[in-house]
NUFI-116812 format. One record per residue (C-alpha): x, y, z; residue in one letter. Coordinates in steps of 0.2 Angstrom, whole numbers, padded with zeros to 4 digits, always signed. Layout:
// NUFI-116812
XYZa/...
***
This chain:
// NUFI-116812
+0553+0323+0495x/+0550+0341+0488x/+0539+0350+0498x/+0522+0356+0488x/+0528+0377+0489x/+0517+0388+0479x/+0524+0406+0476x/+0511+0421+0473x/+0511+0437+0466x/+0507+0453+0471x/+0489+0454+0465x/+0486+0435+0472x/+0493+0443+0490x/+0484+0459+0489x/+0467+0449+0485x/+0473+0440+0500x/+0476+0450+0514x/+0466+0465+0506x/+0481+0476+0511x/+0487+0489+0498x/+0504+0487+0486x/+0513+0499+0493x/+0508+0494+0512x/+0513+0476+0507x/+0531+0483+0503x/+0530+0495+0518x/+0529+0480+0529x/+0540+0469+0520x/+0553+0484+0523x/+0550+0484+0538x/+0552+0468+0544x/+0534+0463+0547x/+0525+0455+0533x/+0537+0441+0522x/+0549+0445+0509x/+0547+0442+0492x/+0555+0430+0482x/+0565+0437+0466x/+0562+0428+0450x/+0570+0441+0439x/+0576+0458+0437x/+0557+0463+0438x/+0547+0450+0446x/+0544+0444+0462x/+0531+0432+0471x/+0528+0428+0489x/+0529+0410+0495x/+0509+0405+0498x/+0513+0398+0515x/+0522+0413+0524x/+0509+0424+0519x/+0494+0413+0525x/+0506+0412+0543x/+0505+0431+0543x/+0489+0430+0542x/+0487+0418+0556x/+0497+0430+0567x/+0486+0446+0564x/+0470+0431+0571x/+0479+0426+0584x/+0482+0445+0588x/+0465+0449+0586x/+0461+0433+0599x/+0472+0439+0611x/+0482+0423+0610x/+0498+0435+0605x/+0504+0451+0612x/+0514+0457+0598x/+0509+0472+0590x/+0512+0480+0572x/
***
């Protein structure tokens, strides 16, 4: 069985994290927000699920329940 993946795109994860575009692709660059998922020469989307996770972390950051840092 297919698991139910949702991909997003950039305006869907920008209204989700309330991060800016270009500090979307700043962390995705550097290794700390998920990478993008190509769909064509100019198109990408973000699996739903990831991003949600990465939101997650930054809570539990917040908690104290993680000691990584940005």
């Amino acid at each position: 069985m297919t698991p139910n993946i949702k991909l997003i795109r950039i305006k869907d994860v920008i209204d989700t994290t309330g991060l800016a575009r270009l500090t979307i692709y700043k962390y995705v660059d550097k290794g700390i927000f998920p990478k993008a998922v190509k769909l064509g020469s100019r198109s990408v989307a973000w699996v739903e699920s990831e991003v949600q996770e990465w939101i997650l972390e930054r809570i539990a950051q917040r908690d104290g329940t993680v000691t990584e840092c940005l």
